[in-house]
VEXNU-554992 format. One record per residue: x, y, z of N, C-alpha, C in turn; residue number from 0; residue in three letters. Coordinates in steps of 0.1 Angstrom, whole numbers. Layout:
% VEXNU-554992
ATOM    nx    ny    nz   cax   cay   caz    cx    cy    cz resi resn
ATOM     X     Y     Z     X     Y     Z     X     Y     Z  NUM  ALA
...
***
This chain:
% VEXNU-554992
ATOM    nx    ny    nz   cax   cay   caz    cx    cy    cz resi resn
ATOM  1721  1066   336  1723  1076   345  1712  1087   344    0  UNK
ATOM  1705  1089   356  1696  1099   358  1695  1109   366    1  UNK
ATOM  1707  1105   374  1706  1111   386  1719  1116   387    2  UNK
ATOM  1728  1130   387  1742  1129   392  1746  1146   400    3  UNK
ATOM  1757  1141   403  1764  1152   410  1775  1156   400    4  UNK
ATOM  1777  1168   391  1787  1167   386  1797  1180   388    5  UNK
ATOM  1806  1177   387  1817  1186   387  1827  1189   376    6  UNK
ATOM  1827  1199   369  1834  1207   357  1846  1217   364    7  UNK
ATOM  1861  1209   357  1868  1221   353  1869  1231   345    8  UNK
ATOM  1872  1240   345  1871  1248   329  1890  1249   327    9  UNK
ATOM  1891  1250   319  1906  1255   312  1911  1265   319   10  UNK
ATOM  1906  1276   324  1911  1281   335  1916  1277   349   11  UNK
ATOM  1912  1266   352  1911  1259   366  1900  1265   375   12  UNK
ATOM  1890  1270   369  1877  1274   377  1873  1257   378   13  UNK
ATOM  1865  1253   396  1857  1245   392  1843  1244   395   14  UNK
ATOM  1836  1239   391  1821  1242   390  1809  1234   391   15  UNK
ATOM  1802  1235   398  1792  1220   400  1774  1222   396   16  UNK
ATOM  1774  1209   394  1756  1213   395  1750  1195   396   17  UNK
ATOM  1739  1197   392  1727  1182   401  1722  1185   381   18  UNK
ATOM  1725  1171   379  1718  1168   364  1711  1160   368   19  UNK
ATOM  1700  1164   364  1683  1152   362  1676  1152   346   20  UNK
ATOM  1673  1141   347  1667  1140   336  1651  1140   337   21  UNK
ATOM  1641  1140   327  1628  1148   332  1622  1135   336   22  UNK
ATOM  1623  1121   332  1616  1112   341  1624  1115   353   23  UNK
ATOM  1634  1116   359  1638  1115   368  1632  1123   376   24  UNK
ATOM  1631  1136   374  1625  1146   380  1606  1142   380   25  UNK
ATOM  1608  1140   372  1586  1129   371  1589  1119   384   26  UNK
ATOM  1596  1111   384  1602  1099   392  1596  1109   410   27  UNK
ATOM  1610  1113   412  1607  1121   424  1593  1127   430   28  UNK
ATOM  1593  1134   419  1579  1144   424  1568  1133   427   29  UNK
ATOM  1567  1117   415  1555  1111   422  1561  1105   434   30  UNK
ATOM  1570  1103   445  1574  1093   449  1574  1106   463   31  UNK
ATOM  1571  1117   462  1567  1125   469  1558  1130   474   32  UNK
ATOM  1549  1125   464  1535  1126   467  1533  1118   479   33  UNK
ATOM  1536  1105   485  1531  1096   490  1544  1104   507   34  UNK
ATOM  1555  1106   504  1561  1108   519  1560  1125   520   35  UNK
ATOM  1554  1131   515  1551  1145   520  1560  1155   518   36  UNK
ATOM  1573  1152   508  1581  1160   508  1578  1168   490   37  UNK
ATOM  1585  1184   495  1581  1194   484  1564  1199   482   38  UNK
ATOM  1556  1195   493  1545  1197   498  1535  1186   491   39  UNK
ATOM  1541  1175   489  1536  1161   483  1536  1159   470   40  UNK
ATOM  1552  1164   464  1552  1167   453  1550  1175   443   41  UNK
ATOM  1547  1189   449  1539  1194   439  1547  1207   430   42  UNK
ATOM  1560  1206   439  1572  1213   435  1585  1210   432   43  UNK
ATOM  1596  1212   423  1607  1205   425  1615  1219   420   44  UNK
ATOM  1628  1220   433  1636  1229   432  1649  1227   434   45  UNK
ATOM  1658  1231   431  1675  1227   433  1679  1240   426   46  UNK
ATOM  1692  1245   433  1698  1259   431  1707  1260   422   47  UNK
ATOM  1709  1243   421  1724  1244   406  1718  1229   402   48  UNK
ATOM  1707  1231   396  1700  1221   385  1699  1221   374   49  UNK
ATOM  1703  1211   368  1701  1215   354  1696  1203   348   50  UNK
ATOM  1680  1202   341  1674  1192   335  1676  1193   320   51  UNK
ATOM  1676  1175   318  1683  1174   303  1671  1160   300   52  UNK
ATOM  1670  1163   289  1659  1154   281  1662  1142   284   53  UNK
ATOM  1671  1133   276  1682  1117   277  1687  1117   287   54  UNK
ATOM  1688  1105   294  1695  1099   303  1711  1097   294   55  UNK
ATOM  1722  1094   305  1732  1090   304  1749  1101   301   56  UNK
ATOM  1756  1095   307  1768  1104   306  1770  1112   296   57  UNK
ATOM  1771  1104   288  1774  1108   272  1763  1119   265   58  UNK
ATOM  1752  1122   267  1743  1129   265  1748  1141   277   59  UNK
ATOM  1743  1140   290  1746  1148   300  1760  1159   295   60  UNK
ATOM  1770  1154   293  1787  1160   288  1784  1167   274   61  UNK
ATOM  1773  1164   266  1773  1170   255  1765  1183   257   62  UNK
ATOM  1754  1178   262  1749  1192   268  1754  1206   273   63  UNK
ATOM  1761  1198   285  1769  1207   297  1783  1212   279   64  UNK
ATOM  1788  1203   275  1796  1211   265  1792  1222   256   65  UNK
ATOM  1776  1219   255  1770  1232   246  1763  1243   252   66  UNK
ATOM  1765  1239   268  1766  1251   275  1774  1259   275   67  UNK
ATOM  1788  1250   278  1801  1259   277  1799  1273   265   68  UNK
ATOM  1800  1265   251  1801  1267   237  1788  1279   237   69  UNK
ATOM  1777  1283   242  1767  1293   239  1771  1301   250   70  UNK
ATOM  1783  1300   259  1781  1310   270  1771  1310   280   71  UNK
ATOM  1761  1300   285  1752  1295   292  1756  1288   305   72  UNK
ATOM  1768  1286   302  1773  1273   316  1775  1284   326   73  UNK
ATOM  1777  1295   330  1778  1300   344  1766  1307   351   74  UNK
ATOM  1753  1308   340  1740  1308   345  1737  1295   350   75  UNK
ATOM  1744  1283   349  1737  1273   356  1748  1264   367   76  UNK
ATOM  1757  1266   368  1765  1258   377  1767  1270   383   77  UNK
ATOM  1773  1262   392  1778  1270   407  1791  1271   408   78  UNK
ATOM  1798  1281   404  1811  1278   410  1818  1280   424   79  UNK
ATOM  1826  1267   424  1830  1264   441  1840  1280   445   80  UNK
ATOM  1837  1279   461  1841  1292   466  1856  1292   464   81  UNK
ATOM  1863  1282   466  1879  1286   468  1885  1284   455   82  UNK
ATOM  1877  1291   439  1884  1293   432  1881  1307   426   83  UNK
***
């Protein structure tokens, strides 16, 4: 997994989302941009509730986002949904 949409509850019942990439993935895109013109042919990559993580895969991705929680960092980067 390199690519996802994820969505976090917190213990409160807040819920919260963001777009995990991983940095080939984000490498991936940008060259594959170059050639159809988008992000001005790659030369930029932006997302509003992104959060790039070194390793690919779930299990990596959840440990991270966990040691977001755990530093107080997780609501600088997710988005929380409006109807909570």
């Amino acid at each position: 997994m390199c690519n996802v949409d994820a969505e976090v509850m917190l213990t409160d019942g807040s819920r919260w989302s963001a777009t995990v990439f991983t940095v080939a993935e984000v490498a991936r895109l940008m060259e594959t941009w170059t050639t159809s013109g988008e992000a001005l042919g790659g030369r930029y990559f932006w997302v509003s509730d992104g959060l790039i993580v070194r390793d690919p895969g779930i299990d990596n991705m959840t440990h991270v986002i966990a040691g977001l929680i755990e530093a107080d960092e997780f609501s600088a980067i997710f988005q929380r949904f409006e109807d909570d």
